[in-house]
N, C-alpha and C positions, 0 to 999 in steps of 0.2 A: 844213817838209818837203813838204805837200802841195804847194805852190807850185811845186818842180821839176819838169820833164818825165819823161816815163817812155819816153822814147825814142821807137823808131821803129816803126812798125804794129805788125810784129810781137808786138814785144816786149811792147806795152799788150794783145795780145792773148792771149798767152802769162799775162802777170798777172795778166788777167782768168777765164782760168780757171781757175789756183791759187785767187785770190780767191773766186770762187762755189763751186769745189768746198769751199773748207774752212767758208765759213758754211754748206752745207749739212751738212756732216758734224756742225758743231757743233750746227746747230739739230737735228737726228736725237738725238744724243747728248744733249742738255737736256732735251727734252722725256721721254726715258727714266728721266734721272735726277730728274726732276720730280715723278714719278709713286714715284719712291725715298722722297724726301723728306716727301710727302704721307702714306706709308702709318709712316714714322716718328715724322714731327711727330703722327700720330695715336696713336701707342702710348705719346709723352712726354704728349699730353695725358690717353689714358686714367690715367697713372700719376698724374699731376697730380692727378685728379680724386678720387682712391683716396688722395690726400696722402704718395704715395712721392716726389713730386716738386713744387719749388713751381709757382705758374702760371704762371711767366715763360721755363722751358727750351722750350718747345715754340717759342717765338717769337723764341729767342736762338738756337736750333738752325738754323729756317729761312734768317734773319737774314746768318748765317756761313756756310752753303752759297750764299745767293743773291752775297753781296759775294766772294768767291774763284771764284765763274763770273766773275763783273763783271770784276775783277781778269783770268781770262785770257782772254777774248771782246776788252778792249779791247787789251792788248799782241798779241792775233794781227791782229786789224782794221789794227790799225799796221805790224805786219810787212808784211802781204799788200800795201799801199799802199806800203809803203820798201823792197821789195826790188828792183823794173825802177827804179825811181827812182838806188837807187845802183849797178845796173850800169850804166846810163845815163851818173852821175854820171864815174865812175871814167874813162869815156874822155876827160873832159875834166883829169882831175888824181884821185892818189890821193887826196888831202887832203879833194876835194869831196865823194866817194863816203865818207868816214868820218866826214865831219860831217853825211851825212846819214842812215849805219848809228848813227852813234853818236846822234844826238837820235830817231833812231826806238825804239831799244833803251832809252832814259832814262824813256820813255815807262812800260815797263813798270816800273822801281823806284819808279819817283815814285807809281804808280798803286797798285801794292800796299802802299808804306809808310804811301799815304794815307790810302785806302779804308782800311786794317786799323786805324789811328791815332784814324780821326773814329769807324769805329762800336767801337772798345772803350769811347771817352773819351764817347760816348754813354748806350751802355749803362753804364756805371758811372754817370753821371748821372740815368740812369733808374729805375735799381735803386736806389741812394740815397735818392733822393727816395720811392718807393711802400713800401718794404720798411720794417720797423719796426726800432726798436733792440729788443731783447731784452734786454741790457746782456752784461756779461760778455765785450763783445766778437765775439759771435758773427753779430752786422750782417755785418762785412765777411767772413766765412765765409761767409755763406750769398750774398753778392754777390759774391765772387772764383768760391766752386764752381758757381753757376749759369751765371756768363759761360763757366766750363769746356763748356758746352754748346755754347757760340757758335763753339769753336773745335772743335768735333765735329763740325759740321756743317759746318765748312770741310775740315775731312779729308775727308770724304765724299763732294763735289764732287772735291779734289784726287786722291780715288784713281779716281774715272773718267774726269778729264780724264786724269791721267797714264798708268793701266793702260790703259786705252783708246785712248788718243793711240798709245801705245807701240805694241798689237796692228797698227793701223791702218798707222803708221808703217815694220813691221817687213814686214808683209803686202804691202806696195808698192814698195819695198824689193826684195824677194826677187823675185815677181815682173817687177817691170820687168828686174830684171839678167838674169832665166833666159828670159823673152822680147825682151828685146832684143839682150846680148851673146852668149846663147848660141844661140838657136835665129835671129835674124836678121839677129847679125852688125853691131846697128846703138851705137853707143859709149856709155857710159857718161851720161845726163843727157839725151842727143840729143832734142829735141821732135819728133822725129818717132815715137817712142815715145810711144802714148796713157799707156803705163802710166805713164811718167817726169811726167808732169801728179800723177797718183797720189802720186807717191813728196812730189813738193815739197808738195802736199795735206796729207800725212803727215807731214813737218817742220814743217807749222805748225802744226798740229791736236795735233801730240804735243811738240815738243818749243819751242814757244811757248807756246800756251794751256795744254797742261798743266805746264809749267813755273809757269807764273804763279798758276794757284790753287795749286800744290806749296809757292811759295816765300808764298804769302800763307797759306797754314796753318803752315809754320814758323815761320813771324814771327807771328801770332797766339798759336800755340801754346809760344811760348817765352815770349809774356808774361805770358800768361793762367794757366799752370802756377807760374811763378816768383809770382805774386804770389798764387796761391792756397796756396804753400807758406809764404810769409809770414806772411799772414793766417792761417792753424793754428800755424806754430811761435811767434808773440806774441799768442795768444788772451787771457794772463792780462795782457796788459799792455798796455792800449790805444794808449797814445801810440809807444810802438814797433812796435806793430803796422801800423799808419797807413803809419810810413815804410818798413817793410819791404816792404808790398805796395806803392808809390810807388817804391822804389829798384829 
């Protein structure tokens, strides 16, 4: 994808500042929510420390917030790069413009099933190995409910890239239409609208990036739940237990 052109002066230059505007919005927005997560991971470790919680949440918490930023930081980076590319494309043939919206968008499923895939099969490895059997079964309880954290922490990111994205998205939005269409008459997207830079700022920053950590906290969270319900409904019964939280 990178390999194609992104057209003509213009147009690289129009990209270029969608592009800058939405990593600076992001970087605003992480460092915010950075300062989120630090005053959290310190109240999971005061719990830790009091034994309401073991020592491994504070760092599975982190962990899942930091990998669903990752997750939608790099599907927007790809957006911002793939989108003068395939209006570009388009004018040489539909076909070209969709094989190059379409591998830039593939970007972001592959990223989150990845990312989500390597650090659960991590953590489960990690936890495994440090954490003791207790018998009874209650190992993989206390290894299924602590990763529940890891997927906490990806909500967390998810609902400020999202909520946030959204604000941002809606705010630019609304302005550019009531300063451009209404009060000077100039068309709907027109670059010659500062705001309309704003608006595509806005569709990438909300409904890329925060798509992306949204869809990698579902996908976390639906696996991390299902096999922590496993792991409690075959606690008497180890060898079924195993594969319930596995299936």
């Amino acid at each position: 994808m990178m390999r194609e052109s992104e057209g003509t002066e213009k147009m690289v230059t129009i990209a270029r500042y969608v592009r800058e505007g939405a990593m600076s919005y992001l970087s605003q927005q992480y460092r915010v929510v950075t300062r989120v997560f630090i005053v959290l991971a310190i109240l999971f470790a005061v719990m830790a420390y009091f034994g309401l919680q073991n020592s491994w949440v504070p760092f599975a918490f982190l962990t899942g917030g930091f990998f669903s930023g990752l997750a939608g930081f790099f599907g927007m980076k790809t957006a911002t790069y793939a989108s003068a590319r395939t209006a570009n494309a388009v004018q040489r043939s539909l076909n070209s413009g969709l094989q190059i919206a379409f591998r830039s968008g593939a970007v972001m499923g592959l990223v989150v099933v990845g990312l989500a895939l390597l650090d659960i099969s991590v953590w489960y490895l990690v936890l495994d190995h440090f954490i003791e059997d207790a018998g009874s079964g209650h190992k993989l309880v206390i290894i299924t409910t602590t990763m529940l954290t890891f997927g906490m922490g990806a909500s967390t990111q998810a609902l400020f890239a999202r909520v946030g994205g959204g604000i941002y998205t809606k705010a630019a939005d609304v302005g550019a239409d009531l300063v451009g269409k209404v009060e000077a008459g100039i068309p709907e997207d027109d670059p010659r609208n500062p705001a309309t830079i704003a608006d595509n700022v806005g569709d990438n920053v909300g409904d890329v990036a925060g798509m992306g950590a949204d869809l990698y906290e579902s996908y976390c969270g639906s696996i991390l739940s299902t096999a922590a319900l496993g792991a409690s409904a075959y606690v008497l019964n180890p060898e079924m237990q195993l594969k319930a939280v596995f299936a």
